[in-house]
C-alpha positions as CSV (number, residue, x, y, z in Angstrom):
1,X,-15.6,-7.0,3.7
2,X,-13.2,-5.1,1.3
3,X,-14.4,-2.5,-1.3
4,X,-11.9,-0.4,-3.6
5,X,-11.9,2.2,-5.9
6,X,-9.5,2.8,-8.7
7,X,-7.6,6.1,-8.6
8,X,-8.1,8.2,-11.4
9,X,-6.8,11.8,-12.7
10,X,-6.4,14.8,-14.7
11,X,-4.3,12.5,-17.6
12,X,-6.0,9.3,-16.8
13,X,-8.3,8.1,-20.0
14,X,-12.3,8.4,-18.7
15,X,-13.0,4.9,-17.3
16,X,-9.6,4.2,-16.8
17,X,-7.7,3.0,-14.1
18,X,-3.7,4.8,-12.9
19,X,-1.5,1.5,-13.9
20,X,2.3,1.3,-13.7
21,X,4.0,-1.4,-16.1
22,X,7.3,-2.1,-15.2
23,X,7.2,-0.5,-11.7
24,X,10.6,0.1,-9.6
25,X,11.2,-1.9,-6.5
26,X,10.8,-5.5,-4.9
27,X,6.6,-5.5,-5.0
28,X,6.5,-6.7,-8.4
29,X,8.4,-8.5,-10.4
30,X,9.5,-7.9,-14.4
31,X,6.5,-7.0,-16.8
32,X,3.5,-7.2,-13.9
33,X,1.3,-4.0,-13.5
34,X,0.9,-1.9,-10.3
35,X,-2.7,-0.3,-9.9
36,X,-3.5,1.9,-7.1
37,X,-6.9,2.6,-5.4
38,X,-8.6,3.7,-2.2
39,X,-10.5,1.2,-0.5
40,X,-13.8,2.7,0.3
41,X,-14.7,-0.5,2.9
42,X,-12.0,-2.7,4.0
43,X,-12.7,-5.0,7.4
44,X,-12.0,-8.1,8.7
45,X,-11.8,-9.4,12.2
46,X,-10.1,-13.1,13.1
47,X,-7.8,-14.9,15.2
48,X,-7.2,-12.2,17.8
49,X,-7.0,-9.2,15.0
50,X,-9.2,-6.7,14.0
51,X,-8.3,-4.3,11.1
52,X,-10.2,-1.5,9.7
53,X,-8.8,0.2,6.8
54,X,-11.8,2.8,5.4
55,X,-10.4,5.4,3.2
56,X,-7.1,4.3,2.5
57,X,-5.1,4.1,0.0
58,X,-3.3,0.4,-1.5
59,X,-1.6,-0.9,-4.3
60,X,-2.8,-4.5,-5.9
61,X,-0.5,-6.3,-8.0
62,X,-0.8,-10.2,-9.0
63,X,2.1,-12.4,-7.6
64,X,3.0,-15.3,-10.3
65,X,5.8,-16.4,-8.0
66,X,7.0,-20.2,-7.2
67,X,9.1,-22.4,-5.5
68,X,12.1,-24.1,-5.9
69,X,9.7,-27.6,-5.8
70,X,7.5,-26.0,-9.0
C-alpha cells in the first residue's frame, strides 16, 4: 500500500506540485524532473522484509535508462 502527497509552499502555484528540472546529482539524468512528496501510507511486507514508511518524505523521478543490448 503506498499513498503520497505532493509537497507544496508559500511560492508554489495553488494546485501545484514543488518540481526541479534539471536537478544536481546522479538521481536523474539530463532534462528529467525531480518531485518531492510525503507519503501519507507507505507499506509492504515480503520475502523476509517488512517496511513501513508513514510520514516520510521521498523524491520520484522516472528512470528512461537502458542497456548496452537496447
Amino acid at each position: 500500500t503506498a499513498r503520497a502527497e505532493a509537497l507544496t509552499g508559500p511560492t508554489t502555484p495553488e494546485g501545484k506540485r514543488v518540481q526541479v528540472h534539471n536537478p544536481p546529482g546522479a538521481e536523474v539524468g539530463p532534462g528529467q524532473t525531480a518531485t518531492w512528496g510525503v507519503a501519507t501510507a507507505d507499506r509492504a511486507e515480503g520475502f523476509g522484509f517488512k517496511w513501513e514508511w508513514d510520514g516520510r518524505s521521498s523524491k520520484h523521478f522516472p528512470f528512461d535508462w537502458s542497456g548496452p543490448d537496447d
